[in-house]
C-alpha positions as CSV (number, residue, x, y, z in Angstrom):
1,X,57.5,141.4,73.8
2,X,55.6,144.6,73.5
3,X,53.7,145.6,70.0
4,X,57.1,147.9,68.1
5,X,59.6,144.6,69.2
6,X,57.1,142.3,67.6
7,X,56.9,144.9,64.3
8,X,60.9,144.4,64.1
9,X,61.2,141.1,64.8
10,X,58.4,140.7,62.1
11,X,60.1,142.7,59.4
12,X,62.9,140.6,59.9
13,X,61.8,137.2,58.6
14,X,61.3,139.2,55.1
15,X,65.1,139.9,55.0
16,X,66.8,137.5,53.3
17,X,70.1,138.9,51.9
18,X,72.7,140.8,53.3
19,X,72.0,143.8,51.7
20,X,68.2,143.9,53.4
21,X,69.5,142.9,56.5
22,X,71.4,146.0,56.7
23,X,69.0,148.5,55.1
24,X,66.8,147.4,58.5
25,X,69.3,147.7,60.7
26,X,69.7,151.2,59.9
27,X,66.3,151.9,60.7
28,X,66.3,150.2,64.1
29,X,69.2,152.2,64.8
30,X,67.4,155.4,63.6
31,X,64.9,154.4,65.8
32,X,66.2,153.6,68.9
33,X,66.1,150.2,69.5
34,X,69.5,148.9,68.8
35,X,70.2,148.5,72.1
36,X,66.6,146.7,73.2
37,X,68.1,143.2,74.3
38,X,64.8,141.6,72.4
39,X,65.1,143.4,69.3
40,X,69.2,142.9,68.9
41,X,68.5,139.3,70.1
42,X,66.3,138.8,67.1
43,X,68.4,140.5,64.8
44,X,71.7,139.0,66.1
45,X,70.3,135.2,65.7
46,X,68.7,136.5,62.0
47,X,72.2,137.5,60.9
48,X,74.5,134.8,62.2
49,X,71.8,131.8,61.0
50,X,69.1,132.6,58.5
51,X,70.9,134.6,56.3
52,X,73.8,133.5,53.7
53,X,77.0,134.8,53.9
54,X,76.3,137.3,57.0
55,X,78.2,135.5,59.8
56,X,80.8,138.3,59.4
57,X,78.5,140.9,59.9
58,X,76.9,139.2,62.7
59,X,80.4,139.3,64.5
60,X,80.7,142.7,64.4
61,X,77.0,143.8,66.0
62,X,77.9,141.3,68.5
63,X,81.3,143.0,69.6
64,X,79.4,146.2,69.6
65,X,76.6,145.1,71.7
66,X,77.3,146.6,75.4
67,X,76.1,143.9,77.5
68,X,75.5,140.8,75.7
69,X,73.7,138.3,77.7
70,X,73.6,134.1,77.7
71,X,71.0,133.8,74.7
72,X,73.2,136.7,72.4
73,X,76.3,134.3,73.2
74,X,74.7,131.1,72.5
75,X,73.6,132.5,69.0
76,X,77.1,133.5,68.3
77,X,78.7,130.1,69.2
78,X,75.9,128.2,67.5
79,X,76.6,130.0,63.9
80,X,80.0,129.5,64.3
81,X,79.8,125.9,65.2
82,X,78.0,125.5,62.0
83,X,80.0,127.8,59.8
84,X,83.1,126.4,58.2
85,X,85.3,128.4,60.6
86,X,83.9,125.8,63.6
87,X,86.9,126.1,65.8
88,X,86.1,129.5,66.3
89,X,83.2,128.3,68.5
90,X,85.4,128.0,71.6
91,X,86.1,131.3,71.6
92,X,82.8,133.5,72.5
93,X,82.4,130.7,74.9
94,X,85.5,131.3,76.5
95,X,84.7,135.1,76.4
96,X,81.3,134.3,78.3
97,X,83.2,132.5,81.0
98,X,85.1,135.6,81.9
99,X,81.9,137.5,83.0
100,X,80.9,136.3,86.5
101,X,77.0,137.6,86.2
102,X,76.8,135.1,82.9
103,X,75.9,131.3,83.6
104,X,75.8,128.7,80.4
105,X,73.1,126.8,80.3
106,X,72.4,123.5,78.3
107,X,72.4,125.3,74.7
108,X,75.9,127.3,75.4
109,X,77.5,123.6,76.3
110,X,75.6,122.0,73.8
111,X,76.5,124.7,70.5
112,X,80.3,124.6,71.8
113,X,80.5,121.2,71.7
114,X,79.3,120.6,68.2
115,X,81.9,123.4,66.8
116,X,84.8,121.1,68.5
117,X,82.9,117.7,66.9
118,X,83.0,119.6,63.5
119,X,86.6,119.8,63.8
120,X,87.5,117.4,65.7
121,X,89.3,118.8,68.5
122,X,89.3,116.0,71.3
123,X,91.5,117.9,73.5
124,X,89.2,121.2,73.7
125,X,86.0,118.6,73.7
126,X,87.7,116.7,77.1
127,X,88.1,120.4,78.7
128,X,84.7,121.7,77.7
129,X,83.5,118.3,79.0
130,X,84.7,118.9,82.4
131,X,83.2,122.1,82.4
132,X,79.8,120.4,81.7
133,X,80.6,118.2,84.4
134,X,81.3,121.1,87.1
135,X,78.2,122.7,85.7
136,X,76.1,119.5,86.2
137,X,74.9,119.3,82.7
138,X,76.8,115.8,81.5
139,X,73.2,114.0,82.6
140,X,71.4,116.3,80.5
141,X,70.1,114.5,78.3
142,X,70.5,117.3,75.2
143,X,74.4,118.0,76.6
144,X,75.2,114.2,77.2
145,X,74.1,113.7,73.8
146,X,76.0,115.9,72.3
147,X,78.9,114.9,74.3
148,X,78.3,111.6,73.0
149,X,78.7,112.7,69.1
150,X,81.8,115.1,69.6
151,X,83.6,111.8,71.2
152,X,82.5,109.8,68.2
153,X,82.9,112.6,65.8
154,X,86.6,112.6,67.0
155,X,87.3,109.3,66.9
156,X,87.0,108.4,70.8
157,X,84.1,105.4,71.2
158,X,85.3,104.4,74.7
159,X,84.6,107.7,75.8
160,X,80.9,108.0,73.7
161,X,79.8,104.8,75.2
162,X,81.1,105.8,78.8
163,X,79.2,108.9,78.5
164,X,76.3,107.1,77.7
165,X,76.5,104.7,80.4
166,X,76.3,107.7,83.0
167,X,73.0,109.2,81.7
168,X,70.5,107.6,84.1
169,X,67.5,108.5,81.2
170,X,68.4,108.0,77.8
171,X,66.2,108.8,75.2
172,X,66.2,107.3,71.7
173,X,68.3,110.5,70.1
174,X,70.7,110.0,72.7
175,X,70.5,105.8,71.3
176,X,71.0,106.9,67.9
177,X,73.6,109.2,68.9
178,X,75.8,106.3,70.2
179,X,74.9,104.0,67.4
180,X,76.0,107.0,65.2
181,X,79.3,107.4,67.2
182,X,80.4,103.7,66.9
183,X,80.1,103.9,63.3
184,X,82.2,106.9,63.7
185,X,84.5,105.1,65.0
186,X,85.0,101.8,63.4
187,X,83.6,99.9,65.6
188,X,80.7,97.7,63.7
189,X,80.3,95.3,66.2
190,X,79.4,97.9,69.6
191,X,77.2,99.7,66.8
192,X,75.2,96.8,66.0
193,X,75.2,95.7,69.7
194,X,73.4,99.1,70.7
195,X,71.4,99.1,68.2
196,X,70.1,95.4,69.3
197,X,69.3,96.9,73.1
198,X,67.4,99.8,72.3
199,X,64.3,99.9,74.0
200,X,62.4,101.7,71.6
201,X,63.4,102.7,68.0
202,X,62.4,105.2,65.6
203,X,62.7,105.4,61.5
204,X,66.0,107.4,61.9
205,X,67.4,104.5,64.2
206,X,67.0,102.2,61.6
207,X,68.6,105.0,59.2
208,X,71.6,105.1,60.8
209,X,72.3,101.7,60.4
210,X,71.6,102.1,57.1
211,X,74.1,104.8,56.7
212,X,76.6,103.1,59.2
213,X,76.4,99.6,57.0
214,X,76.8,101.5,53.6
215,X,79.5,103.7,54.5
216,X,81.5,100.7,55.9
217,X,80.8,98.7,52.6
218,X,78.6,96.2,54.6
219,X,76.4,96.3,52.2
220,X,75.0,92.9,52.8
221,X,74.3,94.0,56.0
222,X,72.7,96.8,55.0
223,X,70.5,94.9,52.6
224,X,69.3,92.8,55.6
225,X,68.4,96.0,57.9
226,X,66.8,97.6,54.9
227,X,64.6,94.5,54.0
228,X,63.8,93.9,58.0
229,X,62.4,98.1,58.0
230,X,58.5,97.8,58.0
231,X,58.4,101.3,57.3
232,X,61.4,103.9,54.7
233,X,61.0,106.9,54.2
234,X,63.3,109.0,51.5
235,X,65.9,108.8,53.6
236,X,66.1,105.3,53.5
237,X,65.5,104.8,49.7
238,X,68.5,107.8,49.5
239,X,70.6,106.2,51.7
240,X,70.5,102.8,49.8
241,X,71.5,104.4,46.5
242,X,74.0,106.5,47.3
243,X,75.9,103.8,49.4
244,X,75.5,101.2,46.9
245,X,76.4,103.9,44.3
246,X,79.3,105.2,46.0
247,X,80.6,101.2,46.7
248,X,80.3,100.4,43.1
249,X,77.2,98.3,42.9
250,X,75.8,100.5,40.4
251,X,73.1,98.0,38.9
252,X,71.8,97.6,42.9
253,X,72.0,101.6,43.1
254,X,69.5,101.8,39.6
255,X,67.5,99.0,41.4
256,X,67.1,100.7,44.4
257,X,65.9,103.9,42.6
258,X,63.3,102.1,40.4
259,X,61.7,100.2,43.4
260,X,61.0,103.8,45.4
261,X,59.3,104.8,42.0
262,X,57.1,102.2,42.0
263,X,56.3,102.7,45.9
264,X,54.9,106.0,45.1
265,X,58.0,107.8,46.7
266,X,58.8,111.4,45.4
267,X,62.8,111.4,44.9
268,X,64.5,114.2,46.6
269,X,67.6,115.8,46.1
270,X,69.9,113.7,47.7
271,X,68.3,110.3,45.9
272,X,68.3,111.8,42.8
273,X,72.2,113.3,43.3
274,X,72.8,109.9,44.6
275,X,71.4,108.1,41.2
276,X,73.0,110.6,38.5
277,X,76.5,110.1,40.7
278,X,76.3,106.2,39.7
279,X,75.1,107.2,36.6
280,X,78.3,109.3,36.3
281,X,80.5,106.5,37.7
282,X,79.4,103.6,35.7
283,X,79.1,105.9,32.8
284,X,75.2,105.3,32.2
285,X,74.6,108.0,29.6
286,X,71.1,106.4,28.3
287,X,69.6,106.0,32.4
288,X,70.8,109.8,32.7
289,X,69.3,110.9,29.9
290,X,66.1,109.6,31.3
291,X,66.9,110.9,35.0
292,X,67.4,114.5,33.3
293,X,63.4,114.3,31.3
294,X,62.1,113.0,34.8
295,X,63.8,115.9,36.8
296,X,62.5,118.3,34.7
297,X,59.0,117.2,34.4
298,X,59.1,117.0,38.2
299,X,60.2,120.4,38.3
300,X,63.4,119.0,39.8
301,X,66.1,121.8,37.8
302,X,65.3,124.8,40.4
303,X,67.7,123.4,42.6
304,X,71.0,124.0,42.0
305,X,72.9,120.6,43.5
306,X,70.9,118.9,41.0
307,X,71.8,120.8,38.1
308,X,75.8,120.8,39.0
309,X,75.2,116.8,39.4
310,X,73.5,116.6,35.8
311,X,76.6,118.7,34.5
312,X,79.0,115.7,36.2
313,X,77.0,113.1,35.3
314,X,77.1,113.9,31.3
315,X,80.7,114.7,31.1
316,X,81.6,111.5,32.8
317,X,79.5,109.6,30.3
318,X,81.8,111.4,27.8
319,X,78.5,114.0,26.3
320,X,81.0,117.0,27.1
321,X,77.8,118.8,24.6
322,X,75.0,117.7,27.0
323,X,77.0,119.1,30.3
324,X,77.2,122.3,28.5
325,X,73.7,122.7,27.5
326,X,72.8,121.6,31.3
327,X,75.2,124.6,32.5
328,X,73.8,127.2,29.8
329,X,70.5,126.1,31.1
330,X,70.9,126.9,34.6
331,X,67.6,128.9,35.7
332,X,69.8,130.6,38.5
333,X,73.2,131.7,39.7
334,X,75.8,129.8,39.3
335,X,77.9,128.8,42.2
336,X,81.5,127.9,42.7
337,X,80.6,124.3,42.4
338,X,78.4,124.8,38.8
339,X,81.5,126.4,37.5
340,X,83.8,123.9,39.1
341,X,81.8,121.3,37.2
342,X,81.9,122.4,34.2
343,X,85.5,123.1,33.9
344,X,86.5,119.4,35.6
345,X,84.1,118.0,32.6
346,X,86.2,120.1,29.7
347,X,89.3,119.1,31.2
348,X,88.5,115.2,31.5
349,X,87.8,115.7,27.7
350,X,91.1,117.4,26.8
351,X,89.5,120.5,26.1
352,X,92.2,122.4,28.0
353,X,91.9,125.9,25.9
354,X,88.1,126.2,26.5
355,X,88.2,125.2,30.2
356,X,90.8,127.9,30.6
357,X,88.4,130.4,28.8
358,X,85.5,129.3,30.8
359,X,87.7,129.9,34.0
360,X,88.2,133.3,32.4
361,X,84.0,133.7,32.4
362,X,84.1,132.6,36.0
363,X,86.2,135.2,37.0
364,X,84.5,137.9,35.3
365,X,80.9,137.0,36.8
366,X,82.5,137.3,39.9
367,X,82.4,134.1,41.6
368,X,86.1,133.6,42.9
369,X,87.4,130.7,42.4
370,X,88.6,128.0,45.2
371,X,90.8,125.5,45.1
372,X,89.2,122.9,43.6
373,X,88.5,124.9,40.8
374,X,92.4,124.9,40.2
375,X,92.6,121.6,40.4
376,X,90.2,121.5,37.6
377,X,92.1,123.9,36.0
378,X,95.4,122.3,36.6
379,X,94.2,119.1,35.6
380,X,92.9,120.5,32.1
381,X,96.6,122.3,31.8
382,X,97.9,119.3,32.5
383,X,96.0,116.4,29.7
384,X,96.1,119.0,27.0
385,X,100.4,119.8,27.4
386,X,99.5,123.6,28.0
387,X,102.3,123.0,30.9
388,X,103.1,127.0,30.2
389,X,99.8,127.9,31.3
390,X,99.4,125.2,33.5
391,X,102.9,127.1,35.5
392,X,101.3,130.5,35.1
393,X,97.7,129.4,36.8
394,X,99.7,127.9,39.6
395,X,101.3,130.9,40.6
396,X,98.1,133.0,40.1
397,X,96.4,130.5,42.8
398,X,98.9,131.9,45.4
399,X,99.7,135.1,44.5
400,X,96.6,136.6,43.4
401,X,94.1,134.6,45.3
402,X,95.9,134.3,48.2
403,X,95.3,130.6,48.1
404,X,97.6,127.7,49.8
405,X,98.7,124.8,47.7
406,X,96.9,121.7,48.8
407,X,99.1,118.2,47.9
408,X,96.4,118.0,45.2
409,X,98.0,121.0,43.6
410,X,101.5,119.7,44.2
411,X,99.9,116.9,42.4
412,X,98.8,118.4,38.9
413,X,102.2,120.1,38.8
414,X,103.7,116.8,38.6
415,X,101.4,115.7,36.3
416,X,101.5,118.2,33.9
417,X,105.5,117.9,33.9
418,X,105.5,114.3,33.7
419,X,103.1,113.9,30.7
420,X,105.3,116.6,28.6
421,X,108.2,114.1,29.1
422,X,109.7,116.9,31.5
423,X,111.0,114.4,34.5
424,X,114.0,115.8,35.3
425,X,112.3,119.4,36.2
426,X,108.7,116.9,37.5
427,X,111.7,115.6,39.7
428,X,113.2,118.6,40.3
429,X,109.7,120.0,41.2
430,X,109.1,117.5,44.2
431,X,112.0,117.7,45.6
432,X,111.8,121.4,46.1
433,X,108.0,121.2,47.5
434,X,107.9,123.2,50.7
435,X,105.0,120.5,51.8
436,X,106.9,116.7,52.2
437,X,105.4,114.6,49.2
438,X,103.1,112.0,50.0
439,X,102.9,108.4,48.1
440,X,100.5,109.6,45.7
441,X,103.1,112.7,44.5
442,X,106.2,110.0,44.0
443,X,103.4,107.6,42.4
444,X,102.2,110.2,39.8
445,X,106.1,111.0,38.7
446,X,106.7,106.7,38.9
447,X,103.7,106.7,36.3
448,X,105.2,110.0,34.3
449,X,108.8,107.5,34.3
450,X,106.4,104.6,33.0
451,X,105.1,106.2,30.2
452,X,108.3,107.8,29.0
453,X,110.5,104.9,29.8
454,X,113.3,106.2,31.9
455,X,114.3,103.7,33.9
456,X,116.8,105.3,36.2
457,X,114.7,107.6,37.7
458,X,112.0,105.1,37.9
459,X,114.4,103.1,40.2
460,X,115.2,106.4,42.5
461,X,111.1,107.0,42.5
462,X,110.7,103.5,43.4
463,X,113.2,103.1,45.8
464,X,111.0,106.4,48.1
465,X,107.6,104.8,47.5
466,X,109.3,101.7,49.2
467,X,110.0,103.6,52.3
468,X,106.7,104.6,52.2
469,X,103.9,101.8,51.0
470,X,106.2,99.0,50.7
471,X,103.1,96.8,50.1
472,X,101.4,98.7,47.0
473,X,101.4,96.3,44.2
474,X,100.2,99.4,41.6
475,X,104.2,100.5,42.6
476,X,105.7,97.3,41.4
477,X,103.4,96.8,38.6
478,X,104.6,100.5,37.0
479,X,108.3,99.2,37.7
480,X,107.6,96.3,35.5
481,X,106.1,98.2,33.0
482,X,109.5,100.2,32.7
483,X,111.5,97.2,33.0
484,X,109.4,95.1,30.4
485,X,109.4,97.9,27.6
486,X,113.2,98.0,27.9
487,X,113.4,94.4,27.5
488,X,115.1,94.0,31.0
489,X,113.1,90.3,31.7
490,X,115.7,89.5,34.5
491,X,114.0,93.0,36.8
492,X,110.9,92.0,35.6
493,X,111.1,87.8,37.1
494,X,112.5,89.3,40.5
495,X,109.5,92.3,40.4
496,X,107.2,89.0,40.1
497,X,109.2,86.9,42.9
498,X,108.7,90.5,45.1
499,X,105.2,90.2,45.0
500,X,104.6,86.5,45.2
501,X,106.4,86.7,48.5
502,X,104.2,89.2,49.9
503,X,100.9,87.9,48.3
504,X,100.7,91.6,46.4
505,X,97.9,90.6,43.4
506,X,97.9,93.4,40.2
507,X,94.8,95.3,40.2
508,X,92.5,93.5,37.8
509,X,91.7,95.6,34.6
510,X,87.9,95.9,34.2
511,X,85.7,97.6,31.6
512,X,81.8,98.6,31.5
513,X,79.7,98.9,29.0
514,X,76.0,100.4,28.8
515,X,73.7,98.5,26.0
516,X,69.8,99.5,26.2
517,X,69.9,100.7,29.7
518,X,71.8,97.9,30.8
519,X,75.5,97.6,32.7
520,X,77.8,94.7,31.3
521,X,81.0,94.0,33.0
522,X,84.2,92.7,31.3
523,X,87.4,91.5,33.7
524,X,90.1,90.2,32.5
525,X,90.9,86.5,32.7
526,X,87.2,86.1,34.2
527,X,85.8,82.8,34.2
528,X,83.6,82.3,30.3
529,X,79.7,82.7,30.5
530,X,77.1,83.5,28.1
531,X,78.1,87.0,27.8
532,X,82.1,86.5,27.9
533,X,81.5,83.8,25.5
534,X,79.6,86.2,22.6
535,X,82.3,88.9,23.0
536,X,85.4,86.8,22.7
537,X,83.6,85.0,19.4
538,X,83.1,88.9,18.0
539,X,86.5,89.8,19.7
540,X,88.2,87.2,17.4
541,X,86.4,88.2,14.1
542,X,87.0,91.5,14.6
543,X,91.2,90.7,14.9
544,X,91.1,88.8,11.7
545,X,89.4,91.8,9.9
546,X,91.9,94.5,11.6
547,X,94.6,92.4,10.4
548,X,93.0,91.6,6.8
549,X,92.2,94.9,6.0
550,X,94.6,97.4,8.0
551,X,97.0,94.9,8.7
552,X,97.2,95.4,12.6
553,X,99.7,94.1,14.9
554,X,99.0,93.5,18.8
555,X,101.7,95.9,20.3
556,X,103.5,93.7,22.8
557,X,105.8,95.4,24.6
558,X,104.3,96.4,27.7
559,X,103.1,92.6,28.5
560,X,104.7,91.7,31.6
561,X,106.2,88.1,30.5
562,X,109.5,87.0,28.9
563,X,106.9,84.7,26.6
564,X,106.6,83.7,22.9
565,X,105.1,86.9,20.6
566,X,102.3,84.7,19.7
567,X,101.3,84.5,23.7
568,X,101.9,87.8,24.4
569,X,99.5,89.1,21.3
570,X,96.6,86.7,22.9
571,X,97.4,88.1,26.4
572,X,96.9,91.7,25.2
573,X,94.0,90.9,22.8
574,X,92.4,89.9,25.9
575,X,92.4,93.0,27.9
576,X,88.5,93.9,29.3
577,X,87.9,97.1,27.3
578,X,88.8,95.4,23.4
579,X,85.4,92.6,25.0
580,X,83.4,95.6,25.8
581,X,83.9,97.4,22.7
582,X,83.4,93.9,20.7
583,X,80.6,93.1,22.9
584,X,79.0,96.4,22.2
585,X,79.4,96.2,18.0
586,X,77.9,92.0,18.6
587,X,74.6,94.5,20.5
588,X,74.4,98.1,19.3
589,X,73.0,98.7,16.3
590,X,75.0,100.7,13.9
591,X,75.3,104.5,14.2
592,X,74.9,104.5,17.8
593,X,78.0,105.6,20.0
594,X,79.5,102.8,22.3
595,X,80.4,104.4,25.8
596,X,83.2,102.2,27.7
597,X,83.9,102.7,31.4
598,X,87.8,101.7,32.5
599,X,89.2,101.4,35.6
600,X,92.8,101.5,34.6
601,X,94.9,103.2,31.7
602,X,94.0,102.5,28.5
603,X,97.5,100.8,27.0
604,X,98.9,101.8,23.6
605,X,97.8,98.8,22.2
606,X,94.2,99.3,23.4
607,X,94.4,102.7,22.2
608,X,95.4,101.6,18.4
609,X,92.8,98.6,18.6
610,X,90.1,101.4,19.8
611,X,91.2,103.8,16.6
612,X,91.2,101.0,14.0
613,X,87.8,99.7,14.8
614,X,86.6,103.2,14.9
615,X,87.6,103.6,11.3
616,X,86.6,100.3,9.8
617,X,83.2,99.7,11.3
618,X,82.3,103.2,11.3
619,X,81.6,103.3,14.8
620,X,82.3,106.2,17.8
621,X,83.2,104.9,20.7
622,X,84.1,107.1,23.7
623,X,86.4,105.1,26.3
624,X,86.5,106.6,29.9
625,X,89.9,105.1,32.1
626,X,91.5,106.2,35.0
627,X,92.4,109.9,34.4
628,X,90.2,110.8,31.2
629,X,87.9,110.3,28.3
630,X,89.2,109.4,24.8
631,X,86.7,110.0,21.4
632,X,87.6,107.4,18.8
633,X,86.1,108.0,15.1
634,X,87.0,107.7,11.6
635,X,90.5,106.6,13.0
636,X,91.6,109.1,15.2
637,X,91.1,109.9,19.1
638,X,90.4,113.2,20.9
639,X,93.5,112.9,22.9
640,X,95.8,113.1,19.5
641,X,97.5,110.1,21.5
642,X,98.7,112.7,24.6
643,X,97.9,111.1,27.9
C-alpha cells in the first residue's frame, strides 16, 4: 500500500455516518482512485460493516465496481450475512462462482454459510456444503466450524456432529461450536457428552453450557456448572441472571446480581438489562429504583438498550410517571425500540389517548414505525375501547407503511372487538383473515365469549381450538367459566370429567408481592407456612370489615362448582392476589403503594375486593395480571372496570 492509499484508507476510519462516507467518496472519485482495487477494497468493507445503515449503498459501489475480486466479494457476503436480509448472502456468492478467474477461499465459504445459519436454510447450507467439500475446505478448521453451527443453527445435530467427526484437528472453537450446536438442537444429553471429552477448555466453553442449561430451563444444572467454574467472567454472571430471570426465578436472578457486586465485577449491559427485565417481570419497583441510582452513578444511561430497559421495567411495575421521565431523559436519539417502549407502557396502563398521541410524536421525529410498534398501538386501542381508532391504525399499518399483518396484528383486532362486546363482527373478523388463525386468535375470541357470556359462540370457538390443541386445559377452563356464569352445572361436571380423563390440571393462579426489597409468593390452595399463615389471619379481618362497613358480598358466579354459596364465597376469598394485597397491608406501612404481580386475570370479584379495600384503608394498590395494570384508590380503578 503506497503513501495516498494509506491517506484514504486513513480518512476512512473517521467516517462514521452515511453522510461522511459519501462526502469522501466523492473526493476519491475526484481524485482518481475509485477504481484502485486497495482503496475501493477499504472503502467497500467500511461501508457494508462499520457504518450503520449503509449496506444499501455498499451494494451499489459493489455493482459498479468493474472487476471485483475474491476479497471485494467476501466483504459483500459477510455484511449481508450479518444484516437482517441474511438470505441474500447466497447470492454474490453465487455471482462469484460464475467467473472462472475467481477461486473462494476459506472466508467466502465461511461468510456464506453463516447468512444460510442466520436463516436457517438447510437446503442451501447442504449445497454450499458440497461445494466446500469439492473445494477441500470441510477440514478447515475455520469452514468445518462454521459448517458445524449452520447444521445446528438449523436444527440438524446428526449432521454437526458428523462434520465434526471428519475434522482430523479440532480446536477448542470448533468444541464449543458443537457443544453450541447440540443445544441448538435439543439434544442435552450429546451436549453435555462433548463437553465432558474436550481436551482442553476455555472460559467461553464453560459459557456455553451456561447458556445451553439456562435456555433449556436446566437450571439446576446450570447452577452445578456455574459453581464447578474456577474462573466467570461478565459473561457468566450475565448469563446466570438473565436465564434465571427469563425462567422465573426472579429472587435467584437478584442473587446472582448482588454476588458479582460484591466480587468486584463491573455490570455490563447485558447483566444489568438482564436484572431490570426480572425486575420488570416480578414487578420489583423498589430493586429498580435502586438499579436506576446505580446505573447513573456508573455512568451506565449513555447507552441506549439500558435506557429503553429502565422505560420497561417502571411501566411493568405499574410507575407509568417514572418510564416517562426515563424516556424524557434520554441523553440521545431515540430509536424505534425507545419509542416502542414507551407506548407498550401507556397502553398496559389504559392510557390509550396518550399512547396514540405519542405515536403521533414518533412519527413526526421521523423514526418510522415497525410492527411492533402497532402492536403497541393496537394493544393500547384495544384496553381503552378506542376500537374506531384501533380500525383506522390497522389500515394505516398496511396502506401507508406498506407493512404486512403479522398474526400478532390479527390478534389485537380480535382483541379490541372482543373486549367492546363486538363478537359477532370479532367472529366475523377471523373468519375473513387472509392468514389461517392459529390457536392463540380462536383462544383470544373464546376469552372475548368468556367475558361477555355468550355461550353459543363459545361452543363454535371451542369446538376449532379442539381440532387444534385438544389438550389445552386454559380452553376448557374458559368454557367452564361460560357455562358456570350461566348456571349450566351439568356442561360444567362433564368439562371436569373431560379433563380428569386426560390428566389436564387448571393453571394455578399466583400473585407477587414486593415488601422492603423482598419477593413474596401467594398460590392458591398452597400448603400454610409462616407467611400464608399471617396473610390469611389479615385476609379474614379484612372480610369482616368490608362486610361491616361497606357491606361486601364475595361475587360467586364464576366459581367453577355446583357447591353451597357459603363454599363458593370461601373458595373465591381465597384467590392468591386478595393474600398478597392482605399480606402487604399486615407489612407496609401506611401511605406506601402495594404493587401486586398476577399471572392470570384478575376476576370481578378480585376486582371489587381490590376497589373496596382501596377506599377503606386508604391504601393504592396497583395490580399487574395477565394483559394489564389496574390503579385501585379511593374506591375506583384506572381501568373504569374495561378489561
Amino acid at each position: 500500500m503506497n503513501i495516498s492509499e494509506q491517506r484514504w484508507v486513513s480518512l476512512l476510519s473517521k467516517c462514521c455516518t452515511v453522510r461522511t462516507t459519501k462526502q469522501v467518496h466523492a473526493q476519491i472519485y475526484t481524485t482518481g482512485f475509485h477504481d484502485d482495487p486497495i482503496v475501493f477494497g477499504k472503502f467497500l468493507l467500511h461501508c457494508a460493516v462499520s457504518v450503520s445503515d449503509a449496506l444499501h449503498y455498499a451494494r451499489r459501489l459493489f455493482h459498479h465496481f468493474p472487476n471485483p475480486d475474491t476479497f471485494m466479494y467476501n466483504t459483500l457476503i459477510r455484511a449481508l450475512a450479518l444484516s437482517e436480509i441474511p438470505h441474500h448472502a447466497i447470492h454474490p456468492f453465487l455471482q462469484m462462482r460464475r467467473h472462472d478467474t475467481l477461486i473462494p477461499d476459506s472466508f467466502t465459504f465461511a461468510f456464506a454459510l453463516k447468512g444460510l445459519a442466520n436463516c436457517g436454510d438447510l437446503r442451501a447450507g447442504v449445497q454450499l456444503h458440497c461445494q466446500a467439500l469439492r473445494h477441500c475446505f470441510h477440514t478447515h478448521v475455520f469452514v468445518g466450524t462454521t459448517l458445524i453451527s449452520m447444521y445446528g443453527e438449523c436444527g440438524d445435530s446428526c449432521s454437526a456432529r458428523k462434520v465434526f467427526e471428519e475434522m482430523p484437528d479440532p480446536n477448542v472453537v470448533t468444541w464449543n461450536a458443537v457443544v453450541t450446536a447440540c443445544f441448538r438442537c435439543g439434544d442435552i444429553c450429546g451436549a453435555q457428552g462433548a463437553f465432558e471429552q474436550m481436551p482442553i477448555r476455555n472460559l467461553t466453553s464453560w459459557n456455553v453450557m451456561l447458556a445451553g442449561y439456562t435456555k433449556a430451563g436446566e437450571l439446576e444444572l446450570a447452577s452445578r456448572v456455574y459453581s464447578e467454574m474456577t474462573l466467570k467472567d461478565g459473561v457468566s454472571w450475565s448469563t446466570m441472571i438473565v436465564g434465571f430471570a427469563h425462567n422465573g426465578y426472579f429472587d435467584e436472578a437478584f442473587g446472582f446480581f448482588r454476588e458479582m457486586l460484591r466480587e468486584g465485577i463491573r455490570p455490563n449491559e447485558v447483566s444489568l438489562t438482564g436484572v431490570l427485565s426480572a425486575c420488570a417481570q416480578a414487578g420489583a419497583f423498589a430493586f429498580g429504583k435502586i438499579l436506576h441510582g446505580c446505573m447513573e452513578k456508573a455512568g451506565f444511561l449513555h447507552i441506549v438498550s439500558v435506557n429503553n430497559a429502565l422505560i420497561d421495567t417502571y411501566s411493568k411495575c405499574g410507575n407509568v410517571a417514572m418510564a416517562r421521565l426515563v424516556f424524557e431523559n434520554v441523553p440521545m436519539a431515540r430509536n424505534i425500540v425507545t419509542w416502542t417502549s414507551m407506548i407498550a407502557g401507556l397502553a398496559m396502563q389504559g392510557h390509550g389517548e396518550e399512547a396514540i398521541r405519542l405515536f403521533h410524536e414518533m412519527e413526526d421525529s421521523g423514526v418510522r414505525p415497525d410492527g411492533i410498534t402497532f402492536i403497541s398501538l393496537l394493544y393500547a386501542c384495544s384496553h381503552s375501547g378506542l376500537v374506531d381508532q384501533g380500525c383506522a391504525y390497522f389500515s394505516k399499518m398496511k396502506n401507508m407503511y406498506g407493512i404486512v399483518p403479522a398474526v400478532e396484528h390479527y390478534g389485537c383486532m380480535v382483541d379490541l372487538y372482543g373486549r367492546a362486546a363486538q363478537l359477532q363482527k370479532a367472529y366475523e373478523f377471523v373468519c375473513q383473515m387472509p392468514i389461517s388463525p392459529n390457536a392463540i386468535i380462536w383462544r383470544t375470541l373464546l376469552g372475548a365469549c368468556s367475558i361477555h357470556g355468550n355461550i353459543e359462540l363459545a361452543e363454535l370457538v371451542k369446538a376449532r381450538l379442539a381440532e387444534m390443541d385438544p389438550n389445552n386445559s386454559g380452553d376448557h377452563v374458559l368454557l367452564s367459566n361460560v357455562y358456570a356464569v350461566a348456571g349450566k352445572w351439568k356442561d360444567v361436571a362433564s368439562i371436569r370429567r373431560t379433563m380428569t380423563e386426560r390428566s389436564m390440571k387448571k393453571t394455578p393462579g399466583w400473585s407477587m408481592i414486593e415488601i422492603d426489597k423482598v419477593i413474596y409468593g401467594f398460590v392458591a390452595g398452597e400448603k400454610p407456612n409462616e407467611v400464608t399463615e399471617e396473610a390469611h389471619s389479615k385476609l379474614r379481618e379484612i372480610m369482616l370489615r368490608l362486610r361491616a362497613e361497606v357491606g361486601y358480598a364475595p361475587q360467586v358466579r364464576s366459581v367453577l362448582h355446583d357447591i353451597e354459596e357459603e363454599e363458593k364465597e370461601d373458595s373465591v376469598s381465597k384467590h392468591s392476589e386478595k393474600l398478597a394485597a392482605a399480606f402487604g397491608i399486615a407489612k407496609v406501612p401506611k401511605g406506601r403503594v402495594l404493587r401486586i404481580v398476577k399471572n392470570l386475570r384478575v376476576c370481578g370479584d378480585c376486582h371489587t375486593y381490590m376497589k373496596l379495600i382501596s377506599k377503606v384503608y386508604e391504601v393504592e394498590i396497583i395490580v399487574r395480571d395477565r394483559s394489564r395494570f389496574h390503579s385501585f384508590k379511593d374506591g375506583f380503578c384506572s381501568c373504569r372496570d374495561y378489561w
